[in-house]
C-alpha positions in Angstrom: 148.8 162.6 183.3 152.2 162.6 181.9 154.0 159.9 179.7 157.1 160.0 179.5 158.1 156.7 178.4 161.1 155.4 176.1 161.0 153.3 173.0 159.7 149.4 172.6 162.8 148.9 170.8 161.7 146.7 167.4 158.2 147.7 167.7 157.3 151.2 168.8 159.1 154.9 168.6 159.1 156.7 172.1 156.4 158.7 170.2 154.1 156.2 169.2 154.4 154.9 172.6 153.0 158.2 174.1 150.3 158.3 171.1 149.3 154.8 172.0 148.8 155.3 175.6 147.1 158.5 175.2 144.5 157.4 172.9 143.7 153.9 175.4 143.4 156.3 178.0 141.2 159.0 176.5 138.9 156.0 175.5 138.3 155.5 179.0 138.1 159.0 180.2 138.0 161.3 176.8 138.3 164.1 178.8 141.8 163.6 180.5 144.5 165.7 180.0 148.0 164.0 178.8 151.1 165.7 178.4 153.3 163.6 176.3 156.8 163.7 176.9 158.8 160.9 174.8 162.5 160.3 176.4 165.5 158.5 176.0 168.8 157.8 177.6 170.7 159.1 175.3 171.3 155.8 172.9 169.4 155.1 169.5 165.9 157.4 169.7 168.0 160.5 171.6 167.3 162.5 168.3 163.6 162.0 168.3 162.7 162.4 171.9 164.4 166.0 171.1 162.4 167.1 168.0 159.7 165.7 169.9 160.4 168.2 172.8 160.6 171.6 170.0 164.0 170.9 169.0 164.7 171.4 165.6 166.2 168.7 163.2 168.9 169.3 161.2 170.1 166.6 158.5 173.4 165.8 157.1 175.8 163.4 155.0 178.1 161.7 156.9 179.8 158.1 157.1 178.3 155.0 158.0 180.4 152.9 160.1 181.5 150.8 157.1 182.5 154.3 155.2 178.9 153.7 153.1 177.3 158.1 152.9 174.5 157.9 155.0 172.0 160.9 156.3 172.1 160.9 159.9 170.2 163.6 161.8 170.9 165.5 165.4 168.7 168.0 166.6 169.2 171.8 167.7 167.0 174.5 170.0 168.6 177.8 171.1 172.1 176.8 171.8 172.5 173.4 172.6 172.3 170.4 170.1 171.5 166.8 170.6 173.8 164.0 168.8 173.0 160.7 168.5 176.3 158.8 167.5 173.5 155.8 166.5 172.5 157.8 163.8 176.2 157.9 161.9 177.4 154.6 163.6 174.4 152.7 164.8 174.2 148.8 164.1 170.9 149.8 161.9 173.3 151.5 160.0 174.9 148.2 159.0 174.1 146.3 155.8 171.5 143.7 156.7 173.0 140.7 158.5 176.3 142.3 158.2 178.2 142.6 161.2 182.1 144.4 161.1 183.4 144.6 164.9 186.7 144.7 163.9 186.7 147.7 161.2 183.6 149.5 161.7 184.0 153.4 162.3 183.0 156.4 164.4 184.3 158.5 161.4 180.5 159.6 160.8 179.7 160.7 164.6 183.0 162.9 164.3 181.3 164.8 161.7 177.9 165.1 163.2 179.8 166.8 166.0 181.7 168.8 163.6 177.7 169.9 162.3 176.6 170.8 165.4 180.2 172.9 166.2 179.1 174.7 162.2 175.9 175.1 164.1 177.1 177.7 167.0 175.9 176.1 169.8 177.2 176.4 173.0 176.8 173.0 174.8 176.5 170.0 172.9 174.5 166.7 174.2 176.2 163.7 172.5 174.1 160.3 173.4 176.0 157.0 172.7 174.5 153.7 172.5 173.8 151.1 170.3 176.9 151.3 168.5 178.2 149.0 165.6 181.8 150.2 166.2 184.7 149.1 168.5 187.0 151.6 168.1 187.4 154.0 170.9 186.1 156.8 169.5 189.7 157.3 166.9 186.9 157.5 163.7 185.4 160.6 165.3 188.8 161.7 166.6 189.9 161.5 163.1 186.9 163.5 161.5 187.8 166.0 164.0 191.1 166.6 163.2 193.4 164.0 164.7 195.8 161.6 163.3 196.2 158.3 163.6 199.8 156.9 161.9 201.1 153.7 161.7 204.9 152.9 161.7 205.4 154.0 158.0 203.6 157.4 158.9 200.4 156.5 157.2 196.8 156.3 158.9 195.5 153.1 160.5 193.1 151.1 158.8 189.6 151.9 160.1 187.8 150.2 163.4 189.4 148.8 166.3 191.4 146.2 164.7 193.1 148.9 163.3 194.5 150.1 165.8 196.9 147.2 166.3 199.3 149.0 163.9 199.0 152.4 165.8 202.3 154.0 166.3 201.7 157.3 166.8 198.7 160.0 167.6 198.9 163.5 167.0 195.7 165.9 168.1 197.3 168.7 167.5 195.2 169.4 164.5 191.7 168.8 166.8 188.9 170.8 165.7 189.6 174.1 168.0 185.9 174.7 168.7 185.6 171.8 170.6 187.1 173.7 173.5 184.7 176.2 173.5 181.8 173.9 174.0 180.3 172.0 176.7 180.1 168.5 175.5 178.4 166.1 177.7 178.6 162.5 176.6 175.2 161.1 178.3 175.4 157.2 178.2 174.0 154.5 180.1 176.8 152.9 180.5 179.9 153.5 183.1 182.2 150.5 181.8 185.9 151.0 181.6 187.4 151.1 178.2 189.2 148.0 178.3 189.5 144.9 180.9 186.8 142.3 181.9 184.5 145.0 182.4 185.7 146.8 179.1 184.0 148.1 175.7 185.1 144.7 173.7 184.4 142.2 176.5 181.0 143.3 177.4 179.6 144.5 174.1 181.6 143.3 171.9 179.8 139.9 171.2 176.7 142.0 170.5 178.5 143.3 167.4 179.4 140.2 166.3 182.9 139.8 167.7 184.0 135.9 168.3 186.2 135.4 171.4 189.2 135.5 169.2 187.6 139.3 167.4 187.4 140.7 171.8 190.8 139.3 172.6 192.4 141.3 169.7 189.9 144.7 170.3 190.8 144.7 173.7 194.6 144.8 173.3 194.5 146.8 170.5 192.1 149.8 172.7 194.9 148.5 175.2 197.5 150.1 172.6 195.8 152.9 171.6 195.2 153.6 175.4 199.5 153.7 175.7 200.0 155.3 172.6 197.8 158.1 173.4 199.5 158.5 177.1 202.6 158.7 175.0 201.4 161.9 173.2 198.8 163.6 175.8 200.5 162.5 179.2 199.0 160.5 182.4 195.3 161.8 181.8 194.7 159.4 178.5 195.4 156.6 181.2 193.1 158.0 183.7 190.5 158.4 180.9 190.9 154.9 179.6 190.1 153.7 183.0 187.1 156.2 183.8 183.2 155.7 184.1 181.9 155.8 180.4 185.2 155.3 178.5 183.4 151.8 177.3 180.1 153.6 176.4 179.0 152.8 172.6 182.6 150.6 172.1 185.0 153.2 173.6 183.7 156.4 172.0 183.2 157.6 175.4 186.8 157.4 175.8 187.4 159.3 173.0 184.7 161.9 174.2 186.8 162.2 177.6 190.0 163.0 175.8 188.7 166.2 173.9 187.0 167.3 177.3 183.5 165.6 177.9 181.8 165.3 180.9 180.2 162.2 181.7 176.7 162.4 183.1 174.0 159.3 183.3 172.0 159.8 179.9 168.6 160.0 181.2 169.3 162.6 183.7 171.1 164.7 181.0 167.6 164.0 178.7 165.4 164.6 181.4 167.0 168.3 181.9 167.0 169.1 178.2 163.9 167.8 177.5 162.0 170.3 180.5 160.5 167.1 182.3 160.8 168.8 185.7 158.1 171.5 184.7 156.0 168.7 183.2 155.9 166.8 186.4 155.2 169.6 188.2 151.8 169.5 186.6 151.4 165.6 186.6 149.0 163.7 188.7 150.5 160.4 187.4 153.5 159.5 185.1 153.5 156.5 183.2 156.4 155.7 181.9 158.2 152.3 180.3 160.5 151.1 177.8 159.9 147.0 176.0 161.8 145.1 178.3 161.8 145.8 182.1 164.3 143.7 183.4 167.4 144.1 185.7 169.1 146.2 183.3 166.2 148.9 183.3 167.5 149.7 187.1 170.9 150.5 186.1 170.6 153.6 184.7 167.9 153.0 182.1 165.0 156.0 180.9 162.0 153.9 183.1 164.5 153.8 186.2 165.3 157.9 185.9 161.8 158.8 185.2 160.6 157.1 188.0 163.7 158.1 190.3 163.0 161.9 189.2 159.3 161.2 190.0 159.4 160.1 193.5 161.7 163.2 194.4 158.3 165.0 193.1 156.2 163.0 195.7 154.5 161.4 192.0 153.2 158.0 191.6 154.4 155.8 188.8 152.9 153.3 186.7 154.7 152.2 184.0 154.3 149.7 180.4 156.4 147.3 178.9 156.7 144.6 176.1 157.7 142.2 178.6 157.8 142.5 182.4 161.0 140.3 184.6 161.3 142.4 187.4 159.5 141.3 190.7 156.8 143.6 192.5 159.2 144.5 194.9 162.1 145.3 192.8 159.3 147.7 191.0 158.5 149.6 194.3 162.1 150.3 195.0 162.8 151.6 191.7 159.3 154.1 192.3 157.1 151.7 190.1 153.8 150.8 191.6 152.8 148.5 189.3 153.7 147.5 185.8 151.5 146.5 182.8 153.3 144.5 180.1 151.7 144.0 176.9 152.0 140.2 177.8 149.1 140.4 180.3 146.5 141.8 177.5 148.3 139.1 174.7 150.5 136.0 175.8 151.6 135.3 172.8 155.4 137.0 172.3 155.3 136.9 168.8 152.1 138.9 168.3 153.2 141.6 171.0 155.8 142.4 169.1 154.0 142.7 165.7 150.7 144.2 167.2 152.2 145.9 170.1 150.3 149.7 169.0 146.6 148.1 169.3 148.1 145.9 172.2 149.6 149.0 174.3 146.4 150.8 173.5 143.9 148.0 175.6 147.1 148.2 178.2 145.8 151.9 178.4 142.3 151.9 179.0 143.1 149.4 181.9 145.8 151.9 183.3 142.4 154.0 182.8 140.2 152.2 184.7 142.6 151.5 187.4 143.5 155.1 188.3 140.5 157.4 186.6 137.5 155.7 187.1 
């Protein structure tokens, strides 16, 4: 068996996922072999699901998206390096209760790129999701080099509000390794960097921004958008408008503008991580994530695994926190049957604070149901 299931986000790491469901299934069959491999989609838990794999982790100092030093970790093996721009400028990294969607940073996942670059590697996996920040990626532009004046020649206030007072952009002093490496921005995410579709109007409220807070990020990314066309030509308009400019509050745009490639994070994880050899020697793949819901089948780690899975003619189970997807939604994502905690404990509240034991009985039925 193979697991190769992603985080119960507020509950359970993509590890302890596997470790749960391996030791519920070895209770019913002690003898079964499970390969554990933890994924993600390249948002918050990237890093892990890569030490997890045999990369190595590697630890810095960097900004937090309020300019607070914070040690935020990315992971290297051989010559490619994982970032996960969560770790510098994740909403954990906020203060408690403290939400900034007007003037938090990418500043810190500008420098855990510029690690990596210290770091040699050739192609460089940068993951965005579950950012705090709204700013289309000019923190990390800045940390690698750029500059970001207003009309008296001195640099914008942090964040996406910010940018409002942008006059002028010059990346002429751009880290010059970064066009010597492959950098592949992996992201679930293929919104637009501004518009109704756009990094402020879709995610912005999830960072805390009031109606009046996206109106104001969207015309100030808007702005930055122009002002950047003004000093790199036509292409910072065609990147502004491309699939995964809006990933992780427009980092991905800024990503695209110092050469990205924009791939579906959990088919860039699934390739770094090896999961093709693994389910070459799988029987069965359990997979899951805590909610399965609509958004799992756009794009999300269950949806890839699965997708990946039935190429390899492999059956698919999978586990969850909390199951709203219909049976036959399931089967045309490649799921034959999911088990949410919720079956073994209807109470939410409990799943959520027990959900290792829980997932554990959720195993041995997955167990029963497929070794007996």
């Amino acid at each position: 068996m193979l697991v190769a299931a992603d985080k119960f986000k507020g509950s359970l790491t993509a590890v302890e996922v596997a470790e749960r469901v391996t030791a519920g299934l070895r209770r019913v069959a002690p003898h079964v072999e499970v390969e554990a491999l933890p994924v993600a989609d390249g948002g918050d838990g990237t890093v892990a699901a890569a030490v997890a794999a045999g990369f190595d982790r590697r630890e810095v100092r960097v900004a937090g998206p309020l300019g607070q030093e914070v040690t935020a970790a990315f992971a290297v093996r051989d010559d490619t390096a994982v970032v996960e721009m969560a770790e510098a400028s994740g909403l954990q990294r906020l203060p408690a209760g403290v939400l900034a969607p007007l003037t938090a940073s990418t500043y810190g996942s500008g420098e855990l790129l510029r690690a990596a670059l210290d770091e040699g590697v050739r192609t460089i996996v940068f993951g965005v999701g579950g950012s705090a920040t709204t700013d289309g990626g000019a923190g990390m532009l800045s940390a690698l080099g750029a500059r970001f004046l207003d009309a008296d020649g001195e640099p914008v206030a942090p964040g996406g509000g910010g940018l409002a007072a942008l006059a002028r952009a010059d990346l002429s002093g751009l880290d010059p390794r970064l066009a010597a490496v492959e950098l592949v921005l992996a992201s679930d995410v293929d919104n637009p960097l501004t518009g109704p579709k756009g990094a402020p109007a879709v995610y912005g409220p999830q960072k805390g921004a009031s109606p009046d807070d996206v109106a104001a990020l969207d015309a100030a990314l808007a702005h930055y958008a122009k002002v950047l066309e003004t000093a790199l030509g036509s292409k910072a308009a065609q990147y502004a408008a491309a699939p995964g400019a809006g990933a992780a509050g427009g980092i991905g745009y800024g990503a695209l503008l110092v050469g990205a490639r924009f791939r579906p994070g959990i088919e860039v994880m699934l390739d770094v991580l090896g999961f093709a050899p693994a389910l070459e020697r799988a029987e069965l793949v359990i997979t899951g994530e805590g909610s399965l819901d609509e958004q799992t089948l756009h794009g999300k780690a269950p949806a890839g695994v699965a997708a990946a899975a039935r190429a390899a003619g492999k059956e698919v189970v999978a586990v969850c926190g909390r199951l709203a997807l219909p049976p036959v939604e399931l089967g045309r994502a490649g799921i034959r049957r999911a088990y949410p905690l919720t079956d073994a404990e209807p109470d939410i509240a409990r799943c959520i604070a027990d959900a290792g034991p829980i997932l554990e009985r959720v195993a041995e039925r997955i167990g029963r149901d497929f070794l007996s």
